[in-house]
N, C-alpha and C positions, 0 to 999 in steps of 0.2 A: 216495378215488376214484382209480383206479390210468389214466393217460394213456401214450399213446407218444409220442413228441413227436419230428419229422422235424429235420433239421438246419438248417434255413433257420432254425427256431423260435430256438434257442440262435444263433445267428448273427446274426441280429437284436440280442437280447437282449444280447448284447454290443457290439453297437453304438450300442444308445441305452437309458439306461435309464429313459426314459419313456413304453413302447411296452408293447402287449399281452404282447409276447415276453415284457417284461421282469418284468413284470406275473406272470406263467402262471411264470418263473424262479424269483421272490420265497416263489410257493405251494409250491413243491417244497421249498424252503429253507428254511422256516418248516414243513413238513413235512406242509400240510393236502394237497395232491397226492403220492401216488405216481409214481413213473418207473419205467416197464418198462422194463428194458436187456435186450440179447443178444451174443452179443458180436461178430455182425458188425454190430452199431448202433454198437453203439461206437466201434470200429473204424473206421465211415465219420465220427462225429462228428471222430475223432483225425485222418483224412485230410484233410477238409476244414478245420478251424480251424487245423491245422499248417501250413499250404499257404503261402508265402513272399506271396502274394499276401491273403491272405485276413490275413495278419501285419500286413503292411501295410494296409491298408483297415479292420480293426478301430485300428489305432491300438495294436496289446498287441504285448509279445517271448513268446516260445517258454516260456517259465518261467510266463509268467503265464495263458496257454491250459495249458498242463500242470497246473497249480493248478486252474481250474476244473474240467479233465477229472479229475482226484483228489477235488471235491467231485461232480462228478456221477456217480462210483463210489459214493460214500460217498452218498450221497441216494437213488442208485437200486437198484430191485427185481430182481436177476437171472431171468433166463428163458431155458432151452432150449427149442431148435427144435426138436422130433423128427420133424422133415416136411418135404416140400419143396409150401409152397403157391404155387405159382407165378403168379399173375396177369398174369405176361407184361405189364407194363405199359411205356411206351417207353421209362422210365429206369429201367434195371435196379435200378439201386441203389434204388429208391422198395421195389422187392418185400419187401425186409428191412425197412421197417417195416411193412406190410402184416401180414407173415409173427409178428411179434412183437407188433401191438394182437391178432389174431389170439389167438395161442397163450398170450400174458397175464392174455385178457381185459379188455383196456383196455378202456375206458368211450368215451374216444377215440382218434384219432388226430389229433394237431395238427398241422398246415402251413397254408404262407401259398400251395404249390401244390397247391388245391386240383384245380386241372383237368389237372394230371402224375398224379392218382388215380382219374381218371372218362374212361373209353377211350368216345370217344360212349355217354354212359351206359350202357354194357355191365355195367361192373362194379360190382356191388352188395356193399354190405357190411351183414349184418345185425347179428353182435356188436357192432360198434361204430360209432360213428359221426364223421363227418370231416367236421373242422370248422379254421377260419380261429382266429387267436390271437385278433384280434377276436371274434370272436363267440363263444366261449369262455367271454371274457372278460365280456360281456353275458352269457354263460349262466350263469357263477360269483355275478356281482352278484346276477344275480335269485334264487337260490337260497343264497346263503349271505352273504349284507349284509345 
């Protein structure tokens, strides 16, 4: 099952490793989930875990967020954009994953901000579906435990 997974996701996930993040992390790396990358996803994952603040507050040095962003190359499914889907949503940066469950065909898109991706339910997504690392996670158990 091929996922896109928002950066808060892996964020989490390296913050505690006894949380859905880390959970939905585990599948990727065990290989039973796919990871759609693009490479302005990546690129936001690499801005935000780099970030002197975000260094600190995980508790990791710079080598060892670089280590994970080298297995999450290695784990994940490249994908080009050939389009600009714009969804206009308030944080720009959210549209690049939009843009890549989209053009993947993820199954979903995973965040813990679900409501930074529903503009007063305006905007609907039919390919895929958006969904909480929790309830993922409920969704994963009932269909493959």
């Amino acid at each position: 099952m091929r996922i896109t997974i928002d950066t808060n996701v892996f964020y989490q996930a390296l913050r505690s490793n006894s949380g859905a993040s880390y959970f939905i992390l585990k599948l990727i790396r065990e290989r039973k989930l796919e990871l759609a990358l693009s490479i302005p996803v990546f690129i936001e994952y690499e801005d935000v875990l780099l970030r002197q603040n975000s260094l600190k507050d995980l508790g990791l040095k710079k080598t060892e967020i670089e280590y994970f962003l080298d297995l999450i190359i290695l784990f994940g499914s490249a994908f080009d954009i050939n389009f600009l889907m714009r969804p206009n949503l308030r944080d720009e940066n959210d549209n690049i994953f939009v843009e890549l469950a989209f053009a993947s065909r993820s199954k979903f898109l995973i965040t813990s901000n679900v409501k930074d991706y529903t503009i007063n339910k305006e905007l609907l997504f039919d390919s895929f579906a958006l969904i909480t690392p929790t309830d993922f996670v409920k969704f994963w158990r009932k269909y493959n435990d």
